[in-house]
C-alpha positions in Angstrom: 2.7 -16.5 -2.1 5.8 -14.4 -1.5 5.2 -10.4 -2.4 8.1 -8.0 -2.9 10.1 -6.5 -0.3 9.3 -8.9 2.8 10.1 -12.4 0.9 11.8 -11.3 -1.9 14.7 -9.0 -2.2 17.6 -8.2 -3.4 19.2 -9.7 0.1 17.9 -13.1 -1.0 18.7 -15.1 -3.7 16.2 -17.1 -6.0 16.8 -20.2 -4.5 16.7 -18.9 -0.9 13.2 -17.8 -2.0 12.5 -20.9 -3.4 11.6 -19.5 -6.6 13.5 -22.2 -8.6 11.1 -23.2 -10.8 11.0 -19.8 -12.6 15.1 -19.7 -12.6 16.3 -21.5 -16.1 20.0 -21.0 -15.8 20.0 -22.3 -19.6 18.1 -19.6 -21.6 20.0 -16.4 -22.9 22.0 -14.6 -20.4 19.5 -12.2 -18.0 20.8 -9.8 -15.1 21.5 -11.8 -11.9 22.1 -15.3 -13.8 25.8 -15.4 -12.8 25.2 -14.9 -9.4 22.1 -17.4 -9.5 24.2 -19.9 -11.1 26.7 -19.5 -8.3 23.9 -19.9 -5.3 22.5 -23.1 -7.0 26.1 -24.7 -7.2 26.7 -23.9 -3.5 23.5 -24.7 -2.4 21.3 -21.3 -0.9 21.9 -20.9 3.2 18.3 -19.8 3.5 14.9 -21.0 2.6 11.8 -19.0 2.3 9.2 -21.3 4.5 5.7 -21.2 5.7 4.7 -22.0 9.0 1.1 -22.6 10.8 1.7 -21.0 14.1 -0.2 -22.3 17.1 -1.5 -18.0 17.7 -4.9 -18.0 19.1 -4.6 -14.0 20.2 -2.3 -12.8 18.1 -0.7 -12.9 15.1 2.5 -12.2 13.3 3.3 -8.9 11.3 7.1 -9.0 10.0 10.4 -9.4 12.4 9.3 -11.8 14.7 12.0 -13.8 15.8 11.6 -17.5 14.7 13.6 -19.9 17.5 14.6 -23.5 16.7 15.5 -26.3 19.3 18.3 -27.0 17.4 22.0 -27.4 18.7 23.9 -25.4 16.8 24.7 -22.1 15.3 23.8 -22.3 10.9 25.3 -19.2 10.8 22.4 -17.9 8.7 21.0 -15.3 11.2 21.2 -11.6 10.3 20.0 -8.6 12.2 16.2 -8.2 12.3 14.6 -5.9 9.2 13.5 -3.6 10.9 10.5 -3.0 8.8 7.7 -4.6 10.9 4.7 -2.5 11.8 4.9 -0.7 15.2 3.6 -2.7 18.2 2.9 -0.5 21.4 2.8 -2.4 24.7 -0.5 -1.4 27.3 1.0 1.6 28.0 0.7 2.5 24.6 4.7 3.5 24.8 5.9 2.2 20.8 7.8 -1.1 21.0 10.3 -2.2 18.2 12.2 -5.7 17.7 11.8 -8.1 20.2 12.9 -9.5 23.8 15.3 -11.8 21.5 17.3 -8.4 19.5 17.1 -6.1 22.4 20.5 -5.7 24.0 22.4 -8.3 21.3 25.1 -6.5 19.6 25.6 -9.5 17.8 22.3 -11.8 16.7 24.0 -14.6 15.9 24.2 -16.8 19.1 20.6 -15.7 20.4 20.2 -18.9 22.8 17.7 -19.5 25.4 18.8 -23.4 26.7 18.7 -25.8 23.8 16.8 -23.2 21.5 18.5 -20.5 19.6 17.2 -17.7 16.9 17.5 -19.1 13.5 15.8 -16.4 11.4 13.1 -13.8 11.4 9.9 -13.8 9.7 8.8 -11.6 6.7 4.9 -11.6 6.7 1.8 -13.6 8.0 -2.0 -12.9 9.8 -4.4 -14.9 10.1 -5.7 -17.4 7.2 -9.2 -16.9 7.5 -10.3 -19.7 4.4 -8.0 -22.2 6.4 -8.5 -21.3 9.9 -5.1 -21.0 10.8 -2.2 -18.4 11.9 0.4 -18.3 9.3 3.8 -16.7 8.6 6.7 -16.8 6.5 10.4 -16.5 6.7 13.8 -17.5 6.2 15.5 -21.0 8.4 18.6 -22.6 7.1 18.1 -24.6 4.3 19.1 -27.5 6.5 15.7 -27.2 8.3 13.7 -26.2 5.3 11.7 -29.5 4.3 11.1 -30.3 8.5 7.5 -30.4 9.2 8.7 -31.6 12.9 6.2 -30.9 15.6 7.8 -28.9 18.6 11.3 -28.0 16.5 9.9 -24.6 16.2 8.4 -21.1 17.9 7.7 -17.9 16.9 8.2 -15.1 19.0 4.8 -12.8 18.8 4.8 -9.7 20.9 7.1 -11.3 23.7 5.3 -14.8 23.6 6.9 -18.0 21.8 4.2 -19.9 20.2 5.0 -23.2 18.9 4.6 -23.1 14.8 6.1 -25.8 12.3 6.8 -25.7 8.5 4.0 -26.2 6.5 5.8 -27.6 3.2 2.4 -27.7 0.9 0.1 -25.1 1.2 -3.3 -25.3 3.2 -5.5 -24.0 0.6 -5.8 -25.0 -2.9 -2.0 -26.9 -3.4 -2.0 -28.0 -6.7 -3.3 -24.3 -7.7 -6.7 -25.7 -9.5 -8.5 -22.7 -8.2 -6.2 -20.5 -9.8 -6.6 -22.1 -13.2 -10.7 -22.1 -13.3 
């Protein structure tokens, strides 16, 4: 589930946080509809995602880079947040960002060989019911819906681990457990 201020904010819009279902462009007029109404014609950049990252040490906290192998630039990628907890490296000196924002004054165009930054995540830990790292963030639409093995890696305290989109969630995906 998304929470308020790492997957949803007033950055993204309802369909980049794929909260359409609860967006009903024909009831009464209601703040934001206009703009909502214009992001649904166009088609939202971003998608909010879930991923099951391949972590076995670690785990994600918020602004991780998330790489792609993809070959070209969506033009979706914004600076990091820059609200992620602190990490500290064994010194214990404080560490912000990551090897992939450090020394780009631009972030679009982060490329390492045929992968490239194509957004950041919001949240994630570990999933203890399901056994499994998880994280969330924003991809280009484009990339939203693949469940590809090996298209994607998250970047976790200098380390890409391999991750791919989870499109229905691991535990309870028709929401049952909710309702009982």
């Amino acid at each position: 589930f998304p929470t308020w201020f790492r997957e949803l904010r007033p950055i993204y819009g309802p369909f980049e946080g794929s909260m359409d279902r609860f967006i009903k462009l024909e009831k009464n007029d209601f703040i934001g509809r206009e703009a909502s109404a214009k992001e649904q014609a166009q088609g939202p950049k971003l998608r909010r995602v879930s991923f099951i990252v391949d972590a076995a040490d670690a785990d994600v906290m918020g602004d991780e880079p998330i790489w792609a192998k993809v070959g070209k630039d969506y033009g979706t990628v914004e600076k990091p947040h820059g609200y992620g907890a602190p990490r500290f490296d064994t010194t214990g000196k404080e560490v912000r960002g990551s090897k992939a924002a450090e020394g780009a004054s631009a972030v679009r165009g982060i490329v390492d060989g045929e992968w490239r930054v194509v957004g950041w995540v919001t949240s994630g830990g570990y999933a203890h019911y399901v056994q499994k790292s998880m994280a969330q963030g924003y991809v280009p639409a484009a990339l939203a819906e693949d469940e590809s093995a090996g298209l994607f890696e998250i970047e976790i305290l200098g380390h890409r681990r391999p991750a791919r989109i989870n499109v229905e969630p691991p535990f309870d995906p028709s929401g049952e457990k909710m309702r009982t």
